[in-house]
Each structure stands twice: as C-alpha cells, then as structure tokens.
C-alpha positions as a printed Julia matrix, in Angstrom:
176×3 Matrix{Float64}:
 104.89   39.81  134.2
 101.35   40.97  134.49
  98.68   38.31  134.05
  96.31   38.71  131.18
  93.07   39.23  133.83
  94.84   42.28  135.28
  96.25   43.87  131.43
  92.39   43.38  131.01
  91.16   44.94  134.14
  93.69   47.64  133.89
  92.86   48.66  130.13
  89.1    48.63  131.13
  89.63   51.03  133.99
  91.65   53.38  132.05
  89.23   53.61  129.22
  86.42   53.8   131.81
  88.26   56.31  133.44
  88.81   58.76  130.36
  85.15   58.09  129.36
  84.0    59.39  132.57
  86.32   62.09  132.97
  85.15   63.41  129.19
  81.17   62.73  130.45
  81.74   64.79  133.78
  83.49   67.68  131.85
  81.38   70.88  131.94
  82.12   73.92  130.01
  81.48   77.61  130.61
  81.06   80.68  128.3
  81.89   84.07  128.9
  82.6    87.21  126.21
  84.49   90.08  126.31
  84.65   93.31  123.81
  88.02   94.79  121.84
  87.94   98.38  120.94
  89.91  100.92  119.76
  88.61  104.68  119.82
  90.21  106.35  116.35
  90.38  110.49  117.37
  90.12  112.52  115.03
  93.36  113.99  113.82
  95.01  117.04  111.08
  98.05  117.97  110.52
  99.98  120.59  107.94
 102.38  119.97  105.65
 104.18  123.24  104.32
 107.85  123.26  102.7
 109.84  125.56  101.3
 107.95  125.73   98.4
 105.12  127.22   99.95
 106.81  130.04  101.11
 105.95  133.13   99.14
 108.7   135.32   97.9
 107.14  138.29   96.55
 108.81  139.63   93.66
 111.59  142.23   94.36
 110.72  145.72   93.66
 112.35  149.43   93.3
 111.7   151.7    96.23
 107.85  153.18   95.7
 107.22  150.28   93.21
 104.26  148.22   93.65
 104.37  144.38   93.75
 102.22  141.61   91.94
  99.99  138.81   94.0
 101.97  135.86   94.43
 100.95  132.38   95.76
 102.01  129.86   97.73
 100.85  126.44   98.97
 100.5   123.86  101.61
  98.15  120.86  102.25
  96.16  119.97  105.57
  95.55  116.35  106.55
  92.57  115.36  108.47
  91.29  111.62  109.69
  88.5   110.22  107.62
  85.5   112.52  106.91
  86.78  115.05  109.69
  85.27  118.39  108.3
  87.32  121.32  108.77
  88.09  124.74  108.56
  91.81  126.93  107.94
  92.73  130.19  108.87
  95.55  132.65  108.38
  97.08  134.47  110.99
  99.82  136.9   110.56
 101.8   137.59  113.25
 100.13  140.63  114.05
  97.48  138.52  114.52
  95.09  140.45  112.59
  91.94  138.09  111.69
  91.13  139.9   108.55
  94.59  138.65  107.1
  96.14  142.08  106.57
  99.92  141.86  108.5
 103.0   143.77  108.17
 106.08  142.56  106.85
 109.33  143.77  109.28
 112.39  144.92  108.65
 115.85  143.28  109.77
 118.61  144.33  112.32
 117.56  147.63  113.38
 115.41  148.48  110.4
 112.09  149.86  112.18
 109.99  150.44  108.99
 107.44  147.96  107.85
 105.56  147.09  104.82
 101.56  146.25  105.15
 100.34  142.97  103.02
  97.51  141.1   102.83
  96.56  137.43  102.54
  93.91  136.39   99.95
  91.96  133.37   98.76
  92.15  134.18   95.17
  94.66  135.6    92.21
  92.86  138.53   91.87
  92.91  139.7    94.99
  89.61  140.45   95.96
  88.94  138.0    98.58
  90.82  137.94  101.63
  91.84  135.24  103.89
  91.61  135.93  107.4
  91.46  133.69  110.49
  87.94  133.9   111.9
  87.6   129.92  110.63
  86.59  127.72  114.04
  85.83  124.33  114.03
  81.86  125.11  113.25
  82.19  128.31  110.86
  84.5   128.78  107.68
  84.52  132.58  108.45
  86.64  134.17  105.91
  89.33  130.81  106.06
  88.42  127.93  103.68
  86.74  124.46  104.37
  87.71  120.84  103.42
  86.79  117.22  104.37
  89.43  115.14  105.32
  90.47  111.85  103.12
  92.82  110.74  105.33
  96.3   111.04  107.03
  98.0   109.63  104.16
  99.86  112.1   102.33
  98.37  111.21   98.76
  95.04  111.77  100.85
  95.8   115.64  101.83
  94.17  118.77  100.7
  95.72  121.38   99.03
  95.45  124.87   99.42
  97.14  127.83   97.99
  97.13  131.61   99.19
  98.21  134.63   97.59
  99.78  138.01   99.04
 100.42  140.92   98.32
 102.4   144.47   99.53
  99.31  146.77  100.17
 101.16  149.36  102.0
 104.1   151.63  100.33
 107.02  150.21   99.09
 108.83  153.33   99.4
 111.27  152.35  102.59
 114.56  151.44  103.52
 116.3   149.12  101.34
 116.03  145.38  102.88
 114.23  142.21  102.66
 110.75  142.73  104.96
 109.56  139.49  105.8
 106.23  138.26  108.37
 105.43  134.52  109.46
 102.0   133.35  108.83
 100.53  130.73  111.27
  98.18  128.47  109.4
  94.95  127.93  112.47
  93.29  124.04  111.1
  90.05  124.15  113.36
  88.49  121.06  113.59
C-alpha cells in the first residue's frame, strides 16, 4: 500500500502535469475555400404529342396549319434562343417532306411561329441573336420550370403526288 505522502505527491504531479500540458498548448489557424462551379445547362423535352400530323388530304388538296409542341429547359436565368432545322437544313424553315420505299416525290412545308402562318421559323437563332427562332429565359431544369413552345406547319408545295404518307424530321437547335 502506498503511503499517504506519496498518493499526495502523486495527485499533485498529475494535476500539475495536465495544468502545464493545457498552459503549453498552442493552437494554429488555417482556412480553406469549398466551391462548386454550376454550368449552365438546356435540354428538350418533345413526345409524341408534339409531333405534327398534318391532316390527310385528297391528291391536289391543300392542307390546314397544324401545331405542335415541346418545352426547352435551361439553368437559372440562362437566356436563350431556338431554332428549327429541317433536314434539308434550310435556315428559313421551309423543308420537304419525303416519300417512303422507293417513292422519289416530295412535298415542300414550312415551319412557322404563328397560326396564321405568316411568320416563319427558321434556324438562324445563336446564342447572341434570336434570328427568326424564338427567345426564352430559363427557370430552371425542373420540369414544372420549362418553357413551352409550339410551332405550326404547313404543305406549301403541291399535294398532287403519289399516294403515301411524306414525312421530314425537324431538329430543334437551343443556342445558349
């Protein structure tokens, strides 16, 4: 058994010792940054629904304007501009819808901003200039966020060809 003078001398010590070690501590501060870089972003959205099936016509019969629709998302307050490119690629949005199998005769159409008709929609649209395309701000990628656009065509060439279904795809140019 330890003798009370050393139990003393040894609880002193240890106190001493953890007072000291606390008093001789020293600290030192540094910082360092977290960041994230957001890009900006779009995206389409186009289903079947925004297909447009213009109405079905008699040989030499012209057809009506028809719409369809599809939304763009952007990132936050990204400002942007669409175009509409038919496969032909012609930037004034005029194309030709094609035949199927060995059908060689085509059908001109044209691509419009409005019902009436009156203003097409091309794809001259860049990131800086809405050219003949239209413009939107971006809300966000959430899909209650997107912007919605609709286009109309319509057969501006004869209708007096073979007997088929003519058909063209449309690429939809976001320039942002």
């Amino acid at each position: 058994m330890m003798p009370k003078k050393t139990l003393l001398a040894a609880a002193v010590f240890a106190l001493g010792g953890v007072a000291m070690s606390a008093a001789s501590a020293n600290v030192t501060t540094g910082t360092f940054n977290v960041s994230l870089t957001v890009n900006k972003t779009c995206a389409v959205n186009t289903t079947g629904a925004s297909n447009i099936t213009l109405a079905a016509v008699n040989a030499g019969a012209t057809t009506a304007t028809l719409p369809g629709t599809f939304t763009v998302s952007c990132s936050n307050k990204t400002p942007f501009n669409v175009g509409l490119a038919p496969s032909n690629n012609n930037t004034a949005g005029a194309g030709n819808l094609a035949g199927t199998g060995g059908n060689l005769a085509t059908i001109a159409y044209a691509l419009y901003q409005d019902a009436s008709g009156t203003t097409p929609w091309g794809n001259t649209a860049t990131a800086s200039a809405v050219g003949n395309g239209e413009s939107g701000m971006g809300g966000g990628m959430a899909a209650a966020k997107a912007v919605s656009f609709t286009t109309y065509a319509n057969a501006t060439g004869t209708t007096d060809v073979q007997p088929d279904t003519y058909t063209d795809t449309v690429t939809i140019n976001v320039n942002f």
